[in-house]
Jmol script that loads the backbone (N, CA, C; Angstrom):
load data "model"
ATOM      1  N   UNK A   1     102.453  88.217  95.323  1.00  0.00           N
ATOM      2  CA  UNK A   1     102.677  89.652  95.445  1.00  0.00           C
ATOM      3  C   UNK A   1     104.094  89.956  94.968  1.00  0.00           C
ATOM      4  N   UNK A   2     104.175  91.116  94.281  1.00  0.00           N
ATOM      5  CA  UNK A   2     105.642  91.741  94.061  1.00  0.00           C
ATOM      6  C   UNK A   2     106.704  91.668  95.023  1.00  0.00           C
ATOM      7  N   UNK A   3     107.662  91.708  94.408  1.00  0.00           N
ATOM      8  CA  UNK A   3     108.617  91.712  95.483  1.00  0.00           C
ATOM      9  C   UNK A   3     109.503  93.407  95.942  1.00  0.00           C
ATOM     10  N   UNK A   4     109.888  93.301  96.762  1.00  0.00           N
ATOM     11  CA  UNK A   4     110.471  94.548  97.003  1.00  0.00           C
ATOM     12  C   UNK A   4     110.889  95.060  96.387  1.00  0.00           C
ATOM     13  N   UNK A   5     111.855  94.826  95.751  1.00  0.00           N
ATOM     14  CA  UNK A   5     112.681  95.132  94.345  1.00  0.00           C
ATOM     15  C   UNK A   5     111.933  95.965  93.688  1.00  0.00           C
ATOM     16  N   UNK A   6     110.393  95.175  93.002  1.00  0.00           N
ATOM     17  CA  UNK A   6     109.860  95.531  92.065  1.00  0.00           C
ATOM     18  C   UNK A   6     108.941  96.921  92.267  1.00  0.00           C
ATOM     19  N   UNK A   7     108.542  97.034  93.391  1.00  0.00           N
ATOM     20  CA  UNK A   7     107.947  98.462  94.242  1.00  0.00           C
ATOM     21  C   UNK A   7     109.092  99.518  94.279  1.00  0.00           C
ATOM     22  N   UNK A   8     110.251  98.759  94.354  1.00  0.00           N
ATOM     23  CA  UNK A   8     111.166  99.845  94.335  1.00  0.00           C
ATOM     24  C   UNK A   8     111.112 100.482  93.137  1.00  0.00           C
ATOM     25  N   UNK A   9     111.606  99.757  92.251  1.00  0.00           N
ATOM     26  CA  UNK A   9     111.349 100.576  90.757  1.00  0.00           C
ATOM     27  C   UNK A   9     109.981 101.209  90.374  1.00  0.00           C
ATOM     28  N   UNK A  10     109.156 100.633  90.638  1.00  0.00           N
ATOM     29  CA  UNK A  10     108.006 101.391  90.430  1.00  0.00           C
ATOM     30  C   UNK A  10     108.086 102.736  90.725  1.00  0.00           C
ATOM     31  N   UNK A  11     108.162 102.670  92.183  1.00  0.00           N
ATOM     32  CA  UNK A  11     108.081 103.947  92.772  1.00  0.00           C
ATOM     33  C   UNK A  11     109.653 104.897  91.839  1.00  0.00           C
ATOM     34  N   UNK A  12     110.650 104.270  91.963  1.00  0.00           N
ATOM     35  CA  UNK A  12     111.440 105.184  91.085  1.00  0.00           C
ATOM     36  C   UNK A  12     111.031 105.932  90.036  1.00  0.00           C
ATOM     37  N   UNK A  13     110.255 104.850  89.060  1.00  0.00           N
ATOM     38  CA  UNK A  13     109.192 105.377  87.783  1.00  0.00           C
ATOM     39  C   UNK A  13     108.154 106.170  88.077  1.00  0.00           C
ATOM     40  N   UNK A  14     107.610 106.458  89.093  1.00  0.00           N
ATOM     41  CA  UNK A  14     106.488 107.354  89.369  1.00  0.00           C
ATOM     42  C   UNK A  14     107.246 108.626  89.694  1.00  0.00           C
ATOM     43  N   UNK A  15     108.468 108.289  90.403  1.00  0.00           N
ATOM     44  CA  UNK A  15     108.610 109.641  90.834  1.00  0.00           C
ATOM     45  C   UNK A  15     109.381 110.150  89.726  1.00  0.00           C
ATOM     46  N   UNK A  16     110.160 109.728  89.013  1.00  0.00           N
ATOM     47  CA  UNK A  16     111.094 110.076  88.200  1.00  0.00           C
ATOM     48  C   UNK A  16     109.929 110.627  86.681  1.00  0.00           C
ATOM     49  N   UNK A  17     109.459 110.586  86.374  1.00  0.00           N
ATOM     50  CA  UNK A  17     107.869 110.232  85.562  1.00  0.00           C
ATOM     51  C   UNK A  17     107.116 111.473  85.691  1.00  0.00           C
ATOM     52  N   UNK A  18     107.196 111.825  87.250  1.00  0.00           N
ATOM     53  CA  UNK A  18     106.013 112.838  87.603  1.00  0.00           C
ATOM     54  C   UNK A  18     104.890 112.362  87.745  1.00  0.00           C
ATOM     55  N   UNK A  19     104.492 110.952  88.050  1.00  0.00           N
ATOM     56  CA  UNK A  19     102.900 110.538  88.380  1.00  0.00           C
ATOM     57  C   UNK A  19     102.380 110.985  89.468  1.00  0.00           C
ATOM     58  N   UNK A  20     102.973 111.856  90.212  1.00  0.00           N
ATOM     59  CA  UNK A  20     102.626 112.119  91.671  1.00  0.00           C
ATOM     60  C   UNK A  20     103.056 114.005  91.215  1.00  0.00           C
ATOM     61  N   UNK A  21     102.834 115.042  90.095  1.00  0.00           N
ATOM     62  CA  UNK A  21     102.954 116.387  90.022  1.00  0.00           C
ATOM     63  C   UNK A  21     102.302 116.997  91.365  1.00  0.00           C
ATOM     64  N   UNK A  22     101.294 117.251  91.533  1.00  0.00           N
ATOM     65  CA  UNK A  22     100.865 117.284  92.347  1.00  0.00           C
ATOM     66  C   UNK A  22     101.391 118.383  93.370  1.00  0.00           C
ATOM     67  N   UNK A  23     101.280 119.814  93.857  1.00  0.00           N
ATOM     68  CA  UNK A  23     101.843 120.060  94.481  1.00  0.00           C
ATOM     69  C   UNK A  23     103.556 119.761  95.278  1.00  0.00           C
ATOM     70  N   UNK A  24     104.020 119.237  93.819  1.00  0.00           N
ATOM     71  CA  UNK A  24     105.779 119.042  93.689  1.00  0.00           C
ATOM     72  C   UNK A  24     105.710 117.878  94.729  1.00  0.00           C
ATOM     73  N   UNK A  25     104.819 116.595  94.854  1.00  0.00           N
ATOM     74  CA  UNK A  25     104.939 115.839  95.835  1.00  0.00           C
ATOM     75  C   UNK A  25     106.044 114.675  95.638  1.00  0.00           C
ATOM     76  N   UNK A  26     106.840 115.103  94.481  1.00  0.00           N
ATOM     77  CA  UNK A  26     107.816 114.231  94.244  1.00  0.00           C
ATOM     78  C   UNK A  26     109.210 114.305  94.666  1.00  0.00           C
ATOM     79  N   UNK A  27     109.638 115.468  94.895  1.00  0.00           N
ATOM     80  CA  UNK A  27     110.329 116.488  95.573  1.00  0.00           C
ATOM     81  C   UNK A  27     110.485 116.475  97.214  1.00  0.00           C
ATOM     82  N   UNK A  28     109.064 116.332  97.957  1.00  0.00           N
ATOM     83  CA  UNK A  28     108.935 116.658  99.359  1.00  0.00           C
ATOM     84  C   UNK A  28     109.663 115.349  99.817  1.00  0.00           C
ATOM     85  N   UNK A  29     109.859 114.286  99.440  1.00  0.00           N
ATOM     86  CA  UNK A  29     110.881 113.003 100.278  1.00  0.00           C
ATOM     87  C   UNK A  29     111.495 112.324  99.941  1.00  0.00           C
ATOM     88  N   UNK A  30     112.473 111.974 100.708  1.00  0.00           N
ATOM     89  CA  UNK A  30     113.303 111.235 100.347  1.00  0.00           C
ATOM     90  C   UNK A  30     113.093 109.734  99.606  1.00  0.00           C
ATOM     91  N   UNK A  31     113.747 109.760  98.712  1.00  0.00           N
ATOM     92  CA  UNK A  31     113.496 108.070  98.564  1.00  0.00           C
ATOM     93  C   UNK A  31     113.347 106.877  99.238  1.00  0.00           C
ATOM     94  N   UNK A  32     114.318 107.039 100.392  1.00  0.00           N
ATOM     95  CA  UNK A  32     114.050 105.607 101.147  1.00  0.00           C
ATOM     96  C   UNK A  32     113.085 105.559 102.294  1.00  0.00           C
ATOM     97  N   UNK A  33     112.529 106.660 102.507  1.00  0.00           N
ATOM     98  CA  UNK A  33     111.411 107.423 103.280  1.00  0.00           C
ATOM     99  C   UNK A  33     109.669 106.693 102.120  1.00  0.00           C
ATOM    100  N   UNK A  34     110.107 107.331 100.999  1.00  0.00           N
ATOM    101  CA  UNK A  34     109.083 106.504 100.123  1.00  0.00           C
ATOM    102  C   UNK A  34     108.733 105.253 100.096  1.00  0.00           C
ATOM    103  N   UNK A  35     110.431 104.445  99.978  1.00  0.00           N
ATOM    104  CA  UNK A  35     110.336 103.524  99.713  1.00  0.00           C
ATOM    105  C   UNK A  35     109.393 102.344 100.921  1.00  0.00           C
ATOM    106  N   UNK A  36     110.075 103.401 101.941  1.00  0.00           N
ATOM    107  CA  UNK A  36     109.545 102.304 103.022  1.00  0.00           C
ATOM    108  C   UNK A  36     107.673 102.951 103.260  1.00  0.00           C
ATOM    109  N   UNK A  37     107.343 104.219 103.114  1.00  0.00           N
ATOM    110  CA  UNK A  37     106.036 103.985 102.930  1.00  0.00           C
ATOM    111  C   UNK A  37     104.938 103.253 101.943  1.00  0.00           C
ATOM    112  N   UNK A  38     105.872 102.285 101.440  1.00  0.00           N
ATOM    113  CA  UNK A  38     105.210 102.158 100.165  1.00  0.00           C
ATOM    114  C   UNK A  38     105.116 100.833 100.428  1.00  0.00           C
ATOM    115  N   UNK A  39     105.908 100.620 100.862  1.00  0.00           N
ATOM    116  CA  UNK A  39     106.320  98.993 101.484  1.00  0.00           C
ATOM    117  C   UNK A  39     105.174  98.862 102.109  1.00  0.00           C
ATOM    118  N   UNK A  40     104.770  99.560 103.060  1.00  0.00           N
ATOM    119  CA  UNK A  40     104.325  99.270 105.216  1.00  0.00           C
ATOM    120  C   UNK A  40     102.432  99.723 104.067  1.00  0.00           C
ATOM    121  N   UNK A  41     102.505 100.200 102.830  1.00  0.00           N
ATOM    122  CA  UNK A  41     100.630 100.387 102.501  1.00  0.00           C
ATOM    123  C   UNK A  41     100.817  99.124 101.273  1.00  0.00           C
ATOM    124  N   UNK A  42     101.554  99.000 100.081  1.00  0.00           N
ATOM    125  CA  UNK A  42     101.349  98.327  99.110  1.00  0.00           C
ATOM    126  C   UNK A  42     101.801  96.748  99.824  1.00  0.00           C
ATOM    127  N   UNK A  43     102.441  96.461 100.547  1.00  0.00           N
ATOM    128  CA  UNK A  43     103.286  95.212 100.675  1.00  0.00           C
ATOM    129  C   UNK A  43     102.837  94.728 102.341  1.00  0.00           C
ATOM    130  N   UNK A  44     103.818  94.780 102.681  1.00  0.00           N
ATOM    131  CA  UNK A  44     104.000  94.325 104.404  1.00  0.00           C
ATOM    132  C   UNK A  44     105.383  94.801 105.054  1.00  0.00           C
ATOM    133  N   UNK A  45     104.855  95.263 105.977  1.00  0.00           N
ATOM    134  CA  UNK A  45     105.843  96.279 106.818  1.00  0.00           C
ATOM    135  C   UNK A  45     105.899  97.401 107.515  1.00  0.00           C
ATOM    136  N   UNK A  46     106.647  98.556 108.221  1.00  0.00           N
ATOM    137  CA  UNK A  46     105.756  99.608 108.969  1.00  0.00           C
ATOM    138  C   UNK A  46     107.055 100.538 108.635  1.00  0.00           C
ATOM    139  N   UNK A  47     106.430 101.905 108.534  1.00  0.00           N
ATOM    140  CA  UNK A  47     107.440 102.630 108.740  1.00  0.00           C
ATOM    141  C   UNK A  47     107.621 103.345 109.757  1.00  0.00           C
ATOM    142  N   UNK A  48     109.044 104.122 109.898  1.00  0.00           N
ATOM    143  CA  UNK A  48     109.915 104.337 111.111  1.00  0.00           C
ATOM    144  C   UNK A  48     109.643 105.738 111.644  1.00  0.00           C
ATOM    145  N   UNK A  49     109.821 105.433 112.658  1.00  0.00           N
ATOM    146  CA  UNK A  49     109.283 106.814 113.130  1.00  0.00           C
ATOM    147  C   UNK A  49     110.005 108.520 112.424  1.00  0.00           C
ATOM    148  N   UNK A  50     111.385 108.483 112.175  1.00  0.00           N
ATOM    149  CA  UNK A  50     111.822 108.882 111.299  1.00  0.00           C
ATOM    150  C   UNK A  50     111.175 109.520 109.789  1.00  0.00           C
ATOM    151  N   UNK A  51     110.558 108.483 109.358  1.00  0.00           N
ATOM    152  CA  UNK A  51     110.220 108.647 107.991  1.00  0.00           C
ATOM    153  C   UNK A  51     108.535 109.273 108.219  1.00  0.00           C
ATOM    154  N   UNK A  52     107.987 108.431 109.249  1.00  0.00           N
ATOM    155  CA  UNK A  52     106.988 109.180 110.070  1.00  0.00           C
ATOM    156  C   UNK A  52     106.895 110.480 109.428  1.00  0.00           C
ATOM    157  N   UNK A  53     107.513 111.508 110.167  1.00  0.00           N
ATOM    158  CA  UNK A  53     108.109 112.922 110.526  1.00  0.00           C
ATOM    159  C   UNK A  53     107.913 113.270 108.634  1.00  0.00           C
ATOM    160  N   UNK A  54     109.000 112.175 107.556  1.00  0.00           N
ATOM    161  CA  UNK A  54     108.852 112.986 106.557  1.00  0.00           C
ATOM    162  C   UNK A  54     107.509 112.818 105.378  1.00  0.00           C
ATOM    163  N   UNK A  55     106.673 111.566 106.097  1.00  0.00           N
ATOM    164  CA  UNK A  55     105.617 111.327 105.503  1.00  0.00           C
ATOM    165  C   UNK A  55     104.356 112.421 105.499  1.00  0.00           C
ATOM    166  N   UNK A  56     104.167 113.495 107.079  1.00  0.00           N
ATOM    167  CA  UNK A  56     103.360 114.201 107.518  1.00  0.00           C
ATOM    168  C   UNK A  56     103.671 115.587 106.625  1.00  0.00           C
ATOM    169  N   UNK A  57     104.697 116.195 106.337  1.00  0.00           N
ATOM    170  CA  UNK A  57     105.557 116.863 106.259  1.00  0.00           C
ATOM    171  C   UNK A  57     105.085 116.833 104.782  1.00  0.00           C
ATOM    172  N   UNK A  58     105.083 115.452 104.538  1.00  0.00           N
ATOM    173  CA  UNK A  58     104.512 115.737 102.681  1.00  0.00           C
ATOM    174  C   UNK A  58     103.087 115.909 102.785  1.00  0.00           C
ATOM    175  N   UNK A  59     102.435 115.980 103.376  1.00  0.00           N
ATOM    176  CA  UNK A  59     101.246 116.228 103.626  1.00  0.00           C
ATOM    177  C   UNK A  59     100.258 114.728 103.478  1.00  0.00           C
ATOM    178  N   UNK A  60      98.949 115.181 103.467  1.00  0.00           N
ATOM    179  CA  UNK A  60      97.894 114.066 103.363  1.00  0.00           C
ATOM    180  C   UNK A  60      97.293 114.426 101.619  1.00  0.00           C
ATOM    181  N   UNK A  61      97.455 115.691 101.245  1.00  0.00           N
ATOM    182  CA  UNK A  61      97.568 115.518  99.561  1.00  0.00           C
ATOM    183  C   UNK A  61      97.996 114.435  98.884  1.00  0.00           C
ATOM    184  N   UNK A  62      99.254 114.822  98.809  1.00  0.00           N
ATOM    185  CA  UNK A  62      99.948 114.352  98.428  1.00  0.00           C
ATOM    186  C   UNK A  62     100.259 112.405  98.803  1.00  0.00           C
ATOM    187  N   UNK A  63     100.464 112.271  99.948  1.00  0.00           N
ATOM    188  CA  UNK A  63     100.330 111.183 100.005  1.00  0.00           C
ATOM    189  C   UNK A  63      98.947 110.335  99.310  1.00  0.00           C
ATOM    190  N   UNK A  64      98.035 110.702  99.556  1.00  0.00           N
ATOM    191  CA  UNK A  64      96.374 110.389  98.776  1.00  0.00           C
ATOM    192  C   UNK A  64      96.790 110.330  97.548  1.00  0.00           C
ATOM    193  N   UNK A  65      97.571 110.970  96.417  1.00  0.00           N
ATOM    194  CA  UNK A  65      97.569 111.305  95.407  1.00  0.00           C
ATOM    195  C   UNK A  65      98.711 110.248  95.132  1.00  0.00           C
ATOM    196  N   UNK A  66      99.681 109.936  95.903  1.00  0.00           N
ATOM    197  CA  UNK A  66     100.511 108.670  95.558  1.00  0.00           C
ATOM    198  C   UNK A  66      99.978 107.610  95.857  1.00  0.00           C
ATOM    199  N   UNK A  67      98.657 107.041  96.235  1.00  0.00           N
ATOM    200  CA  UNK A  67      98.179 105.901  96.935  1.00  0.00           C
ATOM    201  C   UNK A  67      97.615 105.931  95.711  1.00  0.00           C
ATOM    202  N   UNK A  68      96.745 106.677  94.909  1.00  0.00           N
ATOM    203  CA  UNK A  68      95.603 106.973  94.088  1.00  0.00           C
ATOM    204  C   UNK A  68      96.489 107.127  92.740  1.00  0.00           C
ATOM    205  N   UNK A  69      97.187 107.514  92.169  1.00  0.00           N
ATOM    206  CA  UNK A  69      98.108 107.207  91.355  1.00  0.00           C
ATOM    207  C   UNK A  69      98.754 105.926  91.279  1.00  0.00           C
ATOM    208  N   UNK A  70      99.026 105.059  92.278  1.00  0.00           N
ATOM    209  CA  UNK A  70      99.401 103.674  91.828  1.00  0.00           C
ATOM    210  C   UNK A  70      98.050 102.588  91.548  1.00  0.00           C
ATOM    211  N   UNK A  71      97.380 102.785  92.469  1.00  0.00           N
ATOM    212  CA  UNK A  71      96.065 102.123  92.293  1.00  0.00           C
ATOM    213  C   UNK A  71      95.711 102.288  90.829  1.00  0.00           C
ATOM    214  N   UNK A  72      96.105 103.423  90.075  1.00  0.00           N
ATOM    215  CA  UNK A  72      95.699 103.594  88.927  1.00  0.00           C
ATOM    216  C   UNK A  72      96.215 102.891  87.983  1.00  0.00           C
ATOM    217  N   UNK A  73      97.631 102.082  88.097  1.00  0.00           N
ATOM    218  CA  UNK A  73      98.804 101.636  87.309  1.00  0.00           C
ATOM    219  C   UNK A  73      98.566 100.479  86.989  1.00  0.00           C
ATOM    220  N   UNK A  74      98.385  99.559  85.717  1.00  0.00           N
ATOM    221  CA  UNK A  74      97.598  98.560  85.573  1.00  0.00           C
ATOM    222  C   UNK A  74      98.394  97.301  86.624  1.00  0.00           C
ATOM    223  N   UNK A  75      99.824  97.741  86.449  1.00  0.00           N
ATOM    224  CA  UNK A  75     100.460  96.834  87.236  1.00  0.00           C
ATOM    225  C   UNK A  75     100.044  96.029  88.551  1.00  0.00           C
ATOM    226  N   UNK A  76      99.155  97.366  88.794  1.00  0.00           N
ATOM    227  CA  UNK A  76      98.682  97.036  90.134  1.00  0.00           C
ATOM    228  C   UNK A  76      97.070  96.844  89.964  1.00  0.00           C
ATOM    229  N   UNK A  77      96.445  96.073  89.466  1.00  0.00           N
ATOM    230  CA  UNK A  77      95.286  95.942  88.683  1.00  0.00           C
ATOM    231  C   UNK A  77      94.917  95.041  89.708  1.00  0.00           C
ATOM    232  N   UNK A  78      95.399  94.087  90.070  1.00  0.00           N
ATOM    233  CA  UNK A  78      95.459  92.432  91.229  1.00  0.00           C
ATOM    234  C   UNK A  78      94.806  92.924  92.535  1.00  0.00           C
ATOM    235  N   UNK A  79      95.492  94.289  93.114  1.00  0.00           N
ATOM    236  CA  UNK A  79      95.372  94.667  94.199  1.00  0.00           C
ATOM    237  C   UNK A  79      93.895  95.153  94.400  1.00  0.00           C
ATOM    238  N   UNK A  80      93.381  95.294  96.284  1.00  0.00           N
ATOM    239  CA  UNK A  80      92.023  95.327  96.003  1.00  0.00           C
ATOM    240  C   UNK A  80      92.451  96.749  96.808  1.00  0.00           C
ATOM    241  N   UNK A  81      91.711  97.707  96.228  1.00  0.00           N
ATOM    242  CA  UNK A  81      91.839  99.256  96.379  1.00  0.00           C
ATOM    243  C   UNK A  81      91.200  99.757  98.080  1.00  0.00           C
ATOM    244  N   UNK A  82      89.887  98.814  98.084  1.00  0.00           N
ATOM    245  CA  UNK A  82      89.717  99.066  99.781  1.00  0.00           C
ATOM    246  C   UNK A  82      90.173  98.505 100.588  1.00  0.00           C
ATOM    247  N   UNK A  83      91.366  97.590 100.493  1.00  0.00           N
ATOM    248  CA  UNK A  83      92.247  96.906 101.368  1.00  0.00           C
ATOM    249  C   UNK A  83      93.875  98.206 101.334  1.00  0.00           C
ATOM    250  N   UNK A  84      93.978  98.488  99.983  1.00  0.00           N
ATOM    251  CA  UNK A  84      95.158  99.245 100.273  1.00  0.00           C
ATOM    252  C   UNK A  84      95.047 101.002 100.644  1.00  0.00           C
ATOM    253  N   UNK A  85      93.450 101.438 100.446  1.00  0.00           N
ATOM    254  CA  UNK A  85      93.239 102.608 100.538  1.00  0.00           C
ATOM    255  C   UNK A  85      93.040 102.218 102.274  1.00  0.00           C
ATOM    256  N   UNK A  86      92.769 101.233 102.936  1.00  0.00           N
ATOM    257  CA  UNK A  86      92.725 101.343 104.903  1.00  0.00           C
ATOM    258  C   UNK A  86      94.080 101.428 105.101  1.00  0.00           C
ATOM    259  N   UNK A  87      94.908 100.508 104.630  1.00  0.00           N
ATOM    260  CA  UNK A  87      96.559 100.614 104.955  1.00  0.00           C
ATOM    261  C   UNK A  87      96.827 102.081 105.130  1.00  0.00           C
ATOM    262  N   UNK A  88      96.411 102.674 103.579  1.00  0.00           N
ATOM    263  CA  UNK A  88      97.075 103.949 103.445  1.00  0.00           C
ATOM    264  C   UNK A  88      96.316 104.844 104.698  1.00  0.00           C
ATOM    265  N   UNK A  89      95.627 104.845 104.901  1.00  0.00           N
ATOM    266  CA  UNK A  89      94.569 105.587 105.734  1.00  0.00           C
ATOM    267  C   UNK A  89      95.289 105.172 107.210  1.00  0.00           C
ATOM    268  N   UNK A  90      95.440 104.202 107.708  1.00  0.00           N
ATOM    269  CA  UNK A  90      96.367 104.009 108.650  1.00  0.00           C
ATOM    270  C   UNK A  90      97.458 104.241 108.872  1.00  0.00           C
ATOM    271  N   UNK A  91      98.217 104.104 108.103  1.00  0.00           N
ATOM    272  CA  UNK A  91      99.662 104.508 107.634  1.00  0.00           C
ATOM    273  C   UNK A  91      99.829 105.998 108.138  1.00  0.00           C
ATOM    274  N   UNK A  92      98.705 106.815 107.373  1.00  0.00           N
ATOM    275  CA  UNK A  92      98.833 108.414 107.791  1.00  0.00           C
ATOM    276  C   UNK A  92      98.437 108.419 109.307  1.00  0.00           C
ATOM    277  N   UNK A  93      97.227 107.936 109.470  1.00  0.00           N
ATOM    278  CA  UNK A  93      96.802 107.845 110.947  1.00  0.00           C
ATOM    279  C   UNK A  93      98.027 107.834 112.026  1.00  0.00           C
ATOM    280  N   UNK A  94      98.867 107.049 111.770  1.00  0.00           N
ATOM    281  CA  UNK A  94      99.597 106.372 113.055  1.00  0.00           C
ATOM    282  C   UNK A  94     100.838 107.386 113.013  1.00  0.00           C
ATOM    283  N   UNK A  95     101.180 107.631 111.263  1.00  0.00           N
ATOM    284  CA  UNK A  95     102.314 108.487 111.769  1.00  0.00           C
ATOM    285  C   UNK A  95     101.777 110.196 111.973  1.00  0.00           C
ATOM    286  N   UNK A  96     100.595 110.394 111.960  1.00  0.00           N
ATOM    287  CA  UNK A  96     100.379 111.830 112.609  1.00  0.00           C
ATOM    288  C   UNK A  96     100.143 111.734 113.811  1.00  0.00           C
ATOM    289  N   UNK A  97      99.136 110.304 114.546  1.00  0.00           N
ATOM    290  CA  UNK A  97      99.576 110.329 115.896  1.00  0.00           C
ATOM    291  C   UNK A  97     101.161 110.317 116.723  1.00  0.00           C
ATOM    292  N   UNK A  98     101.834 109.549 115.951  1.00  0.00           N
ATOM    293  CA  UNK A  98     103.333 109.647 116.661  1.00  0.00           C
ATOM    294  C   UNK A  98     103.748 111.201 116.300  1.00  0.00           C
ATOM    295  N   UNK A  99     103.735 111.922 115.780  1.00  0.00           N
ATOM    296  CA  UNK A  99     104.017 113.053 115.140  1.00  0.00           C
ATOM    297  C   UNK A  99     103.311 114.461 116.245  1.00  0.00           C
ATOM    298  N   UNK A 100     102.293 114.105 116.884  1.00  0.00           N
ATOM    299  CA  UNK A 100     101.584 114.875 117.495  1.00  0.00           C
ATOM    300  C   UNK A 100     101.345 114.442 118.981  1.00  0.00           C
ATOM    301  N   UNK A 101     102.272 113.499 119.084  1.00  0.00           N
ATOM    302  CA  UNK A 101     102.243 113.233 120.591  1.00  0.00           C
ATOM    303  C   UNK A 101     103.222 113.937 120.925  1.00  0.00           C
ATOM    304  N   UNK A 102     103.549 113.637 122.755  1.00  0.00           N
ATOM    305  CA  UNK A 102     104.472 114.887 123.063  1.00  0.00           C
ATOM    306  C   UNK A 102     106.175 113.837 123.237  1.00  0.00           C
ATOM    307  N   UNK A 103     107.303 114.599 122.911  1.00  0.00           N
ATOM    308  CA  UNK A 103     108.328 113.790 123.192  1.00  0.00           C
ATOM    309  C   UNK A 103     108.278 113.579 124.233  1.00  0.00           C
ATOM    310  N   UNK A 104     108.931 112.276 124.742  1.00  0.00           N
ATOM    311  CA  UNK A 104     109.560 112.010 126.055  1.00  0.00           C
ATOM    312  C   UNK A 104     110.962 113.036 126.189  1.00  0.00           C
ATOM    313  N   UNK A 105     110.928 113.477 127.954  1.00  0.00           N
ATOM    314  CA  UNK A 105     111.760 114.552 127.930  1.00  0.00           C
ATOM    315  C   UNK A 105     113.274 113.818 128.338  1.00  0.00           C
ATOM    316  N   UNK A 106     114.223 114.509 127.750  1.00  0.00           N
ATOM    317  CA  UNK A 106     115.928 113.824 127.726  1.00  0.00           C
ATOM    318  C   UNK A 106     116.340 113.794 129.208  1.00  0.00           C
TER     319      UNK A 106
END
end "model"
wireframe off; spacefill off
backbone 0.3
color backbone group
């Protein structure tokens, strides 16, 4: 499997590229917010509750449309699409449940 590095640039190239137009979904987050969702569906790893917040925020469009746009990239030809389309599907899952639970009060 790729290494971090190499997802990183990718994703730089998609976003920088416009492979993700899409309702300006290139725009709605931050990079290292990306980076690490990209990590925790394409790779191994989870993202933070933090990035959580800016993953929902970009919506479930959009995110679908960056899962479905790399799947498309020959680079990623190796990968098996119903193993990374559950990640992604989880990925959203968990951070709209943390997102929609109630805070603990201060």
């Amino acid at each position: 499997m790729a290494s971090l590095n190499v997802y990183s640039v990718l994703v730089v190239l998609f976003l920088t590229c416009g492979a993700v137009m899409e309702n300006n979904c290139e725009t709605k987050m931050g990079l290292p917010c990306v980076l690490e969702a990209f990590t925790s569906i394409f790779n191994i790893g989870s993202i933070s509750n933090n990035f959580c917040g800016e993953l929902v925020v970009l919506g479930k469009v959009c995110h679908s449309a960056l899962v479905k746009r790399t799947l498309e990239n020959p680079l990623f030809k190796d990968l098996n699409p119903a193993t990374i389309i559950a990640k992604s599907i989880q990925t959203w899952n968990n951070c709209l449940a943390l997102i929609d639970s109630p805070s603990p009060s201060a």
